[in-house]
N, C-alpha and C positions, 0 to 999 in steps of 0.2 A: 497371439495378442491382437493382429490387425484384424480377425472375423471377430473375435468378442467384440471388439469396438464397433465394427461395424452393426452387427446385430442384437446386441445385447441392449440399445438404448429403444428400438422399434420396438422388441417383443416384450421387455418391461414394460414400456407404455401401454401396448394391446394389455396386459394382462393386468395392469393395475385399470383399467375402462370396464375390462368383462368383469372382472371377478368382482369388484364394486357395485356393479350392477348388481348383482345377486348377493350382497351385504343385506346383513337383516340387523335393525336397532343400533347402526353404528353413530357417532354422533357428527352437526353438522361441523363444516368448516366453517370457522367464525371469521366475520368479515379481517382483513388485513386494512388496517388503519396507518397508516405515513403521511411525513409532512416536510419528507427531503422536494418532493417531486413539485408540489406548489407553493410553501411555507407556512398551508394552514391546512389543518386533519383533514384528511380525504381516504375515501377506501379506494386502495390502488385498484381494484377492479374495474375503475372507474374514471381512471385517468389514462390519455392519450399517451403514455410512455411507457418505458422496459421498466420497472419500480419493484424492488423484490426487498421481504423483509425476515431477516433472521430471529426467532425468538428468544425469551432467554433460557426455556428449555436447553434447546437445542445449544447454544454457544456456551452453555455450564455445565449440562450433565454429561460426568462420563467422560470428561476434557480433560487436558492438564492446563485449559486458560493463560496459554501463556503465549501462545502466535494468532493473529488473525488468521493464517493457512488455515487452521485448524477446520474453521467455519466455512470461510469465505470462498470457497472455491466449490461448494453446491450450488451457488450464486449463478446462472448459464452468460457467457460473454469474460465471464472473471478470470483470471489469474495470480495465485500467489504461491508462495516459493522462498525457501530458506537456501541459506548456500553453506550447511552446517554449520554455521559462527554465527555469532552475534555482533560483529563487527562492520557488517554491510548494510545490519536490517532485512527485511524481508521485501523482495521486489513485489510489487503488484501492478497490473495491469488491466486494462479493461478495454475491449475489440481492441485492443494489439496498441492502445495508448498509452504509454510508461515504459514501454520494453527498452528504450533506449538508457536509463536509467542505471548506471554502475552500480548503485547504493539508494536506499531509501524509495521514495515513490517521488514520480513526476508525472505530470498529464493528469491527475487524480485528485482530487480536493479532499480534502478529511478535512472531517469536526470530529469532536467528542463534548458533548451536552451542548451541540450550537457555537462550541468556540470554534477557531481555526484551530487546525493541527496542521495545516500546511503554513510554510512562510509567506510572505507576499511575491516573492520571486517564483513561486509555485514549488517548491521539494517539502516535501512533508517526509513522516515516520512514521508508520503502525504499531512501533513499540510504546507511543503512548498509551494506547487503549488498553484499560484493564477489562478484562475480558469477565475477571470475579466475579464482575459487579456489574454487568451489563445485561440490559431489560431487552433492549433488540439491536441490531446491526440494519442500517435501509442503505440499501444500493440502488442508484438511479443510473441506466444509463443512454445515452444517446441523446440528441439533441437540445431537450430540457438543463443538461448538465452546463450547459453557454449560459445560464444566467447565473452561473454561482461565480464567473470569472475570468482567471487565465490558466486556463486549459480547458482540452476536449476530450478526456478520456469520457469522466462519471464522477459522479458523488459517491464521498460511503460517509456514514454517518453513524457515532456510536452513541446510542443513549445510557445512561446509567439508571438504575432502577431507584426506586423509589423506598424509600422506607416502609416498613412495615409498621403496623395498628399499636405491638408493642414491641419493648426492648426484648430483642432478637440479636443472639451472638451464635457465628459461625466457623468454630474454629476449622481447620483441614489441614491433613497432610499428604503427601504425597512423593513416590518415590518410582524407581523404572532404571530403565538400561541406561548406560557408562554413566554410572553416578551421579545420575538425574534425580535432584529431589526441589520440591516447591511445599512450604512452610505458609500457610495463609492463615488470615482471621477478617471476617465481613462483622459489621455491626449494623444497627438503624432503629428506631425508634419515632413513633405520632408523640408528641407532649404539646400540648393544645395545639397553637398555631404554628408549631415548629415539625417538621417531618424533614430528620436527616438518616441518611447511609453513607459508610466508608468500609475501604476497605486496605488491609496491607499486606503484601507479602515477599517473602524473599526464594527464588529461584536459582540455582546452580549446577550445570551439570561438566564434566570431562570433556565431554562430546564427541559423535563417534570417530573424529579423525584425528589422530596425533598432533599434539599444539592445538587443542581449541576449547577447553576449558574456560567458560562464561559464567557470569553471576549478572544477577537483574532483582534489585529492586523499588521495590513500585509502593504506589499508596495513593486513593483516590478519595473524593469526597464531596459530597451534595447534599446541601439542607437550602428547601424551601421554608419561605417563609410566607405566610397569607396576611399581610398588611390589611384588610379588609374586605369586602366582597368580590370587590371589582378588581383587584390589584394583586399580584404574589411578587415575590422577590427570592430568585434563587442563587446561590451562591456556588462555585465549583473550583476545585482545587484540585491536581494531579501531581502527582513528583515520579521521576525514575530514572533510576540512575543503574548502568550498564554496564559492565567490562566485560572484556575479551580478546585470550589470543586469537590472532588470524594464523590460519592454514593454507592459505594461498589458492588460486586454483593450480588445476592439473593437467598438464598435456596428455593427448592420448596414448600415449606408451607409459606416462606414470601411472594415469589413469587402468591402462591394461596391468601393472604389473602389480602394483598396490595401492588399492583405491585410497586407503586408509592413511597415507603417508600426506606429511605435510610438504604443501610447493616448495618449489626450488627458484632461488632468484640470479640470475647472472652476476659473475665479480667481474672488475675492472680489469682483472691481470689475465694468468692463462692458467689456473688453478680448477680449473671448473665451475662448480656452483656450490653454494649454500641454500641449508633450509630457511623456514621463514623465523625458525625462531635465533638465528645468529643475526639476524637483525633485530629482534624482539619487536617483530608485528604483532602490534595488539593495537586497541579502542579504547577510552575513558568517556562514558556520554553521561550526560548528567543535565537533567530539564524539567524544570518548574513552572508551573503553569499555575493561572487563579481566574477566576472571571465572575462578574454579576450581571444576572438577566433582569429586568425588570418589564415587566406586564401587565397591564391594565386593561379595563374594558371603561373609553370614553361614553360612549354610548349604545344602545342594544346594538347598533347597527357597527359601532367604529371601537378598533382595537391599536393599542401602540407599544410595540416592544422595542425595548433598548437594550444593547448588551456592550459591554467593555471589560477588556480583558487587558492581561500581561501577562509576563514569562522571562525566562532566561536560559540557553542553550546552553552547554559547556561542554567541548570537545578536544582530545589530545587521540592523533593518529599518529603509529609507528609504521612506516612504508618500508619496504623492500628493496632500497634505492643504492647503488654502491656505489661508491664514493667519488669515482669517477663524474662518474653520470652531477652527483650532488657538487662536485667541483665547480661546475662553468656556471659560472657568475649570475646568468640569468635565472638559473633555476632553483625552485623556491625548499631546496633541500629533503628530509627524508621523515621531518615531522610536520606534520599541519595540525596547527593548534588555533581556534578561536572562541571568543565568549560574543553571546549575541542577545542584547536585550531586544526584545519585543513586544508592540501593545497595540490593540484594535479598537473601533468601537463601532457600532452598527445598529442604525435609526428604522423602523418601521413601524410605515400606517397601513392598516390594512382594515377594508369596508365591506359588510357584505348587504346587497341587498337581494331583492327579491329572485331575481336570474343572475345578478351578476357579485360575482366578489372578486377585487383588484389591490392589489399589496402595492405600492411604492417605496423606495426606501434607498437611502445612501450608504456608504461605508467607506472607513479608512484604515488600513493597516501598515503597517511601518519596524523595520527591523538594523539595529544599527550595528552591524560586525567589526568587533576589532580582532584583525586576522593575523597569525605570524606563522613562518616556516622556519627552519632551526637544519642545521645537520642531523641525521640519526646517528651519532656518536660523536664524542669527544677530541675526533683529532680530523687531520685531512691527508693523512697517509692515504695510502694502499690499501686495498681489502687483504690484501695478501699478507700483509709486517703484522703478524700477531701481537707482537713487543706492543705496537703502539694503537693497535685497533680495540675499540670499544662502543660497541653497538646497545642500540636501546635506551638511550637517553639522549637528552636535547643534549646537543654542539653551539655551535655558532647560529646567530642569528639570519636567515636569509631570506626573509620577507616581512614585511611591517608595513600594515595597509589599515584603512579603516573604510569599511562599504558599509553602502543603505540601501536600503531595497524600499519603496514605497508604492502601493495598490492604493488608489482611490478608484471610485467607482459611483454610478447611481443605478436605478434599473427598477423598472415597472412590469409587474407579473399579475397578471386577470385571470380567471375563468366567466365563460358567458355561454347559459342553457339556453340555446336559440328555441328548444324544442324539446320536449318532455322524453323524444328518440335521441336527440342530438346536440352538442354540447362545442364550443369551442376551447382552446388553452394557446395561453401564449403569453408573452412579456419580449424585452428591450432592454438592453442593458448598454452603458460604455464604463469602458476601464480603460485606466492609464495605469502604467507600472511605470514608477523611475530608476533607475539606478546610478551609483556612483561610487565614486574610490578614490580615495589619498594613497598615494603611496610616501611612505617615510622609510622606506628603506632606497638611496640615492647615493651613489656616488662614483666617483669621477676617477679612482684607482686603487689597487689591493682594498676591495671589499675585502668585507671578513667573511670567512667559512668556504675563501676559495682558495687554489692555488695558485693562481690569473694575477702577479701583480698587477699586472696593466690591465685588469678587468674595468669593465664601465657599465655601471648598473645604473641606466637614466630613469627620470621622472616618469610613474607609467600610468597615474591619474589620468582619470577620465569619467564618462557619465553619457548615460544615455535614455530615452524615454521610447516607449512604444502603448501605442493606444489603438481600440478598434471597438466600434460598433458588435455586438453579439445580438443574436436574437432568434427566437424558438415559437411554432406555431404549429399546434396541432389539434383533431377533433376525433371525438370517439360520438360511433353510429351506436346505438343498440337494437342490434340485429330482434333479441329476443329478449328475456327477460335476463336470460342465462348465459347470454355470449354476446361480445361487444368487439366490434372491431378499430380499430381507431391507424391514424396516419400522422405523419409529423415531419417537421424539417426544421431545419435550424443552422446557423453559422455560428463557429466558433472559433477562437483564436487563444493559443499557445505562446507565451513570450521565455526565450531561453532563463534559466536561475542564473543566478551569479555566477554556481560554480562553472558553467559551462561559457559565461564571459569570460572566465578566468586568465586562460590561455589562447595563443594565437595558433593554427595549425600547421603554419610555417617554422612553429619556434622561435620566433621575434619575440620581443619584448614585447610588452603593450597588454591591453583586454582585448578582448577580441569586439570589438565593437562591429563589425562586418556583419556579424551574425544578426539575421532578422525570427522574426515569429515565425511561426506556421499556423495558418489560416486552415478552417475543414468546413465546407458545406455538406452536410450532413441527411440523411434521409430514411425514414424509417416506415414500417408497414406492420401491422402486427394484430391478434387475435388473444382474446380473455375469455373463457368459458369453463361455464358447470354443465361438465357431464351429467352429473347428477349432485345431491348435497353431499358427496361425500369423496370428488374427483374433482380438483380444476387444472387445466390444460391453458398456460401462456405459452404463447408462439411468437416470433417477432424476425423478421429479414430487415438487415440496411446496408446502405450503400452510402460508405463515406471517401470524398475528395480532399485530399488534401495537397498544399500546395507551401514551398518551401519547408519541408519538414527537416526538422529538424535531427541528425545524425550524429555518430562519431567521427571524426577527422581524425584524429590519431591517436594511438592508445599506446603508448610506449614508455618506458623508464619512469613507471609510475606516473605518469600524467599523462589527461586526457585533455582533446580538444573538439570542438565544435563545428559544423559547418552548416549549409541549407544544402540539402541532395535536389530538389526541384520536386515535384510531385510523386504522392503515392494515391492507392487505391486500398479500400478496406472494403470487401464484402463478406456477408454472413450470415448464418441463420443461426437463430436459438431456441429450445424448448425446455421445457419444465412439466411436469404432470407432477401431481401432488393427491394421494390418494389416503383415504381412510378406509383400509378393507374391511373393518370389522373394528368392536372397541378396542383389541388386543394387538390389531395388525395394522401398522402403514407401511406407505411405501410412498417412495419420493426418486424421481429420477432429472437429470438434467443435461441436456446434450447442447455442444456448440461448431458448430464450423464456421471457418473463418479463413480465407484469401486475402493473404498484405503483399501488396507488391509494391514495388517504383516500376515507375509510368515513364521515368525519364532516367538516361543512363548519366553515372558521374562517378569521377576522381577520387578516391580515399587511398590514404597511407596506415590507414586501420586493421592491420593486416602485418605479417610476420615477413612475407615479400618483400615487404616497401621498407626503406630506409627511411628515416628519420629527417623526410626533407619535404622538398613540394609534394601533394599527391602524384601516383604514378601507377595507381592501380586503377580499373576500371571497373565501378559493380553498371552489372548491364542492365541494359528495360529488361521488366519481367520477370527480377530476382525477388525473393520474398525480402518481408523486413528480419530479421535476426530476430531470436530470443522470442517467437509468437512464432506457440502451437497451432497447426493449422485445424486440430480438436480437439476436443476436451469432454469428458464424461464423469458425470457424477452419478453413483446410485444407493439410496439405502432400504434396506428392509428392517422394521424396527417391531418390536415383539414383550408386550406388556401384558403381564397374569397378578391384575389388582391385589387377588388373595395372598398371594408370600410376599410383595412387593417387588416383583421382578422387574428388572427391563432390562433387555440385549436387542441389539441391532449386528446387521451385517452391512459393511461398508465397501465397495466399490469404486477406483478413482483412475481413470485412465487417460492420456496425453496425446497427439500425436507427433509427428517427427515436427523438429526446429531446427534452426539454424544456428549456429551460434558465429556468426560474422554476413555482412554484408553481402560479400563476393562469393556465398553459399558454399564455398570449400569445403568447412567446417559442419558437419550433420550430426544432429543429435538423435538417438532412436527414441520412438515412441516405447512407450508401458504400461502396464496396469497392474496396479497396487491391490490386495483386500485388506480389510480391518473388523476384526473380532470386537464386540463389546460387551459386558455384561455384567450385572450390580442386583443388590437388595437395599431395600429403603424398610426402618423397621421404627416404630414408635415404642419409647419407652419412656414411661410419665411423660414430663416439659420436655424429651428430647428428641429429636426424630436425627436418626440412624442411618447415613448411607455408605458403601460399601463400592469400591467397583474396579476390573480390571479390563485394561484391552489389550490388544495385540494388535502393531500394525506393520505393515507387510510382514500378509501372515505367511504367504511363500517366504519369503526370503529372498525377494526380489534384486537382483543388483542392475541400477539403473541412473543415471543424471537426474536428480531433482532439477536443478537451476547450474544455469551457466555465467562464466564472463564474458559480457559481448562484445567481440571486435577485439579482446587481447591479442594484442602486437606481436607476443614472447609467446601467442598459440595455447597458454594456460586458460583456456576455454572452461574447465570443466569442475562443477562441483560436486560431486558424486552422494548421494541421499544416503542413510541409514537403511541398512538391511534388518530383518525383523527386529524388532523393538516389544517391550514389557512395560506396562505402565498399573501400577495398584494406587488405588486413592481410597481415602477415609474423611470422612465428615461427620459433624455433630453439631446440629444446630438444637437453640436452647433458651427458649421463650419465656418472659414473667407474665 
C-alpha cells in the first residue's frame, strides 16, 4: 500500500499530460465559475487562492447522496469520515483544521444556498446538505477563508440547483449492504417569474456494526423569484431529522478480535463491562432551517444583497455513562438534551468598476440554547442491582442552563487589476463572538439525581467575548495565457464553541472560561495551468502558524474538556490534475501532504495514563496533531460510450498513517480503498432511464475509517465497512 501511494499519484499525473496530449476531438474544459472565494462570480483560475469546485454531475451520479464523504474528499487539502453511526455526523477537516472535533465540524464554515450551517460559536453539521439536489459543492481553502469569520480551516459551500424550463419529477430508489436503502423524489418547475426545486427523501440502514442502525430524513427547497429586472428574491427551506444507535468506539484488542461488535463502557462495581446498547446510546437530531436572499442591481456599476435567515436544532443524546460516574453532583448526567433557536442576517454592497470591484458588508448571527442533562436511567443505584437499574431514558434532572452564542462582524473584500499580467485580492474583517450561560440548576444540598446528600451544586453562570481583527491579501501573476501563479497570506482566528466552554479540565464546576482562541498566520504559494484544453494542473504549498491552539484536555467518563496546547505548525503540499483524455475517457487525480505538529510541549490528561485530575502527561515538541493524515489520495478513471448510454469509473482513495491521541501512542495505519461504478441512462418517450451499481472496497479491505481522538478509556477506533453493494434506480419525467 505505502509504494502505490507513493507512486501511483506521479505516474497518474505523467500519464493523464502525455496521453492528453495526443487526444484528438476531445472537448474543452469549461471555465470553473465560484463565488465562495470573493463573493462575486469569478473563474477560480483566476483567483489568488486554493478554490476547487464539485459539479453536480459528479455529487449525483452513481452516489447514494447521502454523506458529503462521498464527494468531498477528491477535494486535495480535504478530509471527511464517518465513524459508521450517524450519531457523531461526519468529521471534516481541512490542512488538519477540525481534527480536534469529537462530533460534527469545527474550524470549517458551511453554508447551504448562502445560509450559515455553522452556528455562531463555529460547530456546524454536514448532515444538512442534501446532496439530491445539489448543482455544485465550492471549497475554498487557506487564507481567503479569515474573511468568512471564526475559524481557519476553509469554506465549503453547497449550492442547490436550480429548477428546470419544465415540470420535472424525479423519483429514485435505492438499496445495498446491511439493509441500506434511500427512497427519494426531486421536483422543479420555470412558471413565468417563478423557478422552484425541492427535494425529499428518506434513508435507513442496519449498519455495518452491531447496535447502529440509523434513519435520516431530509427535504430541501428553493424557488427564486425575479420581482423585476434588476431585483430576484430567493427563498430556501431544509429540514432533517436523524436517529441513531451508537456503537461506541473500539479498543485495539476489540478492534483485533471483532471489528463488528459494538463498544464496551465501564460499570461502577466490579462486574466488568457492558455494551453500548445497556445504556441505549443512540441520537435524536432534528433541524429546521428557512432563509430569504434578496438582490438587486442599484446601478450598472452597484449591487446589494440581503439575506436573513432562522432555524431550530433539536437534540437528545444517550451516553455511555455509569452511574457512578453520573452520581457526583457536579456532573451533568448520562443524557444531553437541547433545543436551540437561531437567526442571521447579512447586508452587502458591492461595486464594480473599471479595474476594481470591492464588496463591504456587515452580519449578525445569534443562537439561543436551552440545555439540560438528566441521568441515563431511572434510579441511582448501582449498575450492577439489575432489580433496580433501567437504562436509556431520562432520570433525574442534572443540568438546566440557558446559552447564547452571538457573531457580529463587518468586513471589506476588493479585487484591483493593477495590470492586464497582474491582479491584486484582499479584504479586512473584525468579529466579536459573545458567549454566556444561566445556569438554573443550583443548590446547596441533596441535588436530585445524586447520591451526595451533602452534594453543592453552585451557580456556574458566566460569559465571555473574544474578538480579533482577520485579514487576507493576495495576487495572481499571469505567467502566460495558460498558467498563472499567484501568492497569499492571511490571519486568522478560531474562537472555542460552547461545547468546548462547557467543562473545566480540572473537573471543577464552572465554564471553562480560561480557554482562549487560536490565532494562524497563514501563507500560501501556488500554480493554475492548462497543459493543453483538455488538462489543468493546480498546485499549491503553505505554511501555517498557529498559536494557542486549541486541544483536548480530558476525555473521560463521557466528557470532554478544552485547553490552549501553545503553538503548532502546518505545512503541505497539494495537487490536482484534471484531464479529458478523449470524449469517452477522464481522469482526475489529487494528492496531498501535510506535516501538523506542536512547536511547543504541554500537559494533557487525554490519555488512558492519566487519571482524572490535573494534567500529568506530557505530549512533546514535534509530536504530530491527532486524527490528520499526513496523505491523502484521490484518483478516478471515468469511461462513457454515448451510444448505449454507459458510464463506469474506477475509483481510488488512499490515507496515510494518523494518530489517534496527542501523545502519539496510539497509531492508525494508512490504506487504500477501490470503488467499482457503473450504470445505463436510456430514454423512453417523456422519461429518461437510469440504472447503476457500485462496489466499494472492492478488495475487501479491513481498515480504520475514522477515529475517537484523545479517548481516555483508549476506544480510539471506528473500524470502516469492508466491501459494500449499492444498486440505484431513477426515472425522471418531464411535461
Amino acid at each position: 500500500m505505502n509504494a502505490a501511494l507513493r507512486h501511483t499519484p506521479l505516474a497518474l499525473a505523467l500519464a493523464l499530460i502525455g496521453q492528453s496530449a495526443f487526444a484528438q476531438d476531445t472537448t474543452v474544459i469549461a471555465p470553473t465559475v465560484v463565488i465562495t472565494g470573493t463573493r462575486v462570480e469569478q473563474n477560480s483560475f483566476d483567483l489568488p487562492m486554493a478554490i476547487d469546485a464539485i459539479d453536480r454531475t459528479t455529487i449525483q451520479d452513481q452516489r447514494a447522496t447521502v454523506n458529503l464523504s462521498e464527494v468531498i474528499n477528491r477535494v486535495p487539502g480535504v478530509a471527511a469520515a464517518g465513524k459508521e453511526n450517524y450519531t457523531q455526523e461526519q468529521s471534516l477537516t481541512i490542512r488538519g483544521f477540525g481534527a480536534r472535533s469529537q462530533f460534527g465540524v469545527r474550524g470549517v464554515k458551511l453554508f447551504a444556498d448562502g445560509i450559515p450551517a455553522s452556528t455562531p460559536d463555529g460547530q456546524g453539521g454536514t448532515g444538512l446538505f442534501d446532496l439530491a439536489s445539489a448543482s455544485r459543492i465550492e471549497v475554498l481553502r487557506g487564507p481567503f477563508s479569515a474573511l468568512y469569520g471564526n475559524h481557519s480551516g476553509g469554506v465549503v459551500q453547497v449550492f442547490t440547483e436550480d429548477g428546470p424550463e419544465n415540470f420535472t419529477i424525479t423519483p429514485s430508489y435505492q438499496f445495498g449492504s446491511y439493509g441500506t436503502a434511500r427512497t427519494g423524489v426531486k421536483f422543479g418547475d420555470t412558471v413565468g417569474n417563478l423557478n422552484y426545486t425541492g427535494s425529499v427523501s428518506h434513508f435507513s440502514t442496519d449498519g455495518y456494526r452491531d447496535y447502529s442502525k440509523s434513519t435520516k430524513d431530509q427535504a430541501n427547497f428553493k424557488a427564486r423569484f425575479r420581482l423585476n429586472e434588476q431585483s430576484t428574491l430567493t427563498m430556501v427551506g431544509n429540514y432533517m431529522r436523524q436517529e441513531g444507535d451508537d456503537p461506541l468506539g473500539l479498543t485495539l484488542a476489540q478492534l483485533n478480535g471483532d471489528r463488528r461488535q459494538q463498544g464496551q463502557a465501564g460499570l461502577s462495581g466490579n462486574n466488568g463491562v457492558r455494551n453500548a446498547d445497556f445504556y441505549g446510546a443512540r441520537r435524536s437530531l432534528e433541524n429546521t432551517q428557512g432563509g430569504f436572499v434578496f438582490e438587486t442591481a442599484l446601478t450598472e456599476r452597484d449591487s446589494l444583497r440581503a439575506m436573513f435567515y432562522m432555524g431550530n436544532r433539536n437534540n437528545e443524546q444517550f451516553l455511555a455513562i455509569n452511574a457512578q460516574t453520573q452520581n457526583n453532583v457536579t456532573a451533568a448526567g448520562g443524557v444531553s438534551a437541547f433545543d436551540r433557536d437561531y437567526w442571521g442576517t447579512n447586508l452587502r454592497w458591492t461595486r464594480k468598476l473599471e479595474t476594481v470591484t470591492f464588496s463591504v458588508g456587515a452580519e449578525y448571527e445569534r443562537a439561543d440554547e436551552d440545555r439540560k442533562g438528566y441521568r441515563n436511567g431511572l434510579t441511582v443505584a448501582n449498575d450492577n442491582n439489575a432489580a433496580l437499574r433501567r437504562y436509556g431514558v431520562r432520570g433525574a434532572l442534572k443540568r438546566d442552563e440557558t446559552n447564547v452564542a452571538e457573531q457580529t462582524a463587518a468586513f471589506f473584500q476588493g479585487e484591483w487589476a493593477l495590470h492586464p499580467e497582474f491582479s491584486l485580492s484582499g479584504g479586512l474583517r473584525y468579529t466579536r463572538v459573545d458567549f454566556s450561560s444561566k445556569d438554573r440548576f443550583i443548590c446547596n444540598g441533596g441535588c436530585s439525581g445524586t447520591t451526595n446528600a451533602a452534594g453543592v451544586n453552585p451557580d456556574d453562570s458566566g460569559s465571555t467575548h473574544h474578538g480579533a481583527w482577520t485579514s487576507a491579501l493576495g495576487g495572481v501573476w499571469k505567467l502566460t495565457q495558460t498558467v498563472n501563479l499567484y501568492a497569499n497570506v492571511g490571519r486568522s482566528f478560531e474562537a472555542p464553541t460552547l461545547i468546548e466552554l462547557a467543562y473545566k479540565p480540572d473537573g471543577s464546576s464552572g465554564l471553562n472560561l480560561d480557554l482562549k482562541p487560536s490565532t494562524s498566520m497563514q501563507y500560501e504559494v501556488g500554480m493554475k495551468a492548462f497543459v493543453n484544453d483538455w488538462t489543468r494542473i493546480d498546485a499549491s504549498a503553505f505554511l501555517i502558524d498557529t498559536e494557542e491552539e486549541i486541544v483536548v484536555a480530558n476525555n473521560t467518563a463521557g466528557r470532554v474538556s478544552y485547553q490552549n496546547a501553545g503553538d503548532t505548525r502546518r505545512t503541505g503540499f497539494e495537487l490536482a490534475v484534471d484531464s479529458r483524455i478523449s470524449d469517452a475517457v477522464g481522469a482526475y487525480a489529487a494528492l496531498t501532504l501535510i506535516d501538523a505538529k506542536f512547536e511547543d510541549a504541554f500537559m494533557t490528561c487525554a490519555v488512558a495514563q492519566c487519571p482524572n485530575v490535573n494534567p500529568q502527561v506530557t505530549v512533546a515538541e514535534g509530536n504530530k496533531l491527532a486524527s490528520v493524515a499526513n496523505k491523502n489520495f484521490y484518483g478516478e478513471l471515468t469511461y462513457r460510450h454515448a451510444a448505449s448510454g454507459f458510464l463506469g469509473a474506477v475509483e481510488y482513495r488512499a490515507s496515510g498513517r494518523m494518530y489517534a491521541d496527542d501523545t502519539n501512542n496510539a497509531r492508525v495505519g494508512g490504506y487504500g480503498v477501490t470503488s467499482l461504478r457503473g450504470g445505463f441512462s436510456q430514454k423512453v418517450g417523456g422519461w429518461k432511464i437510469s440504472e447503476f451499481a457500485r462496489i466499494d472496497n472492492l478488495f475487501d479491505k479491513e481498515y480504520v475509517g475514522s477515529i475517537y481522538i484523545n479517548d481516555g478509556n483508549q476506544r480510539y477506533y471506528a473500524p470502516a465497512a469492508e466491501r459494500t453493494w449499492l444498486i440505484g434506480l431513477s426515472a425522471s419525467y418531464s411535461l
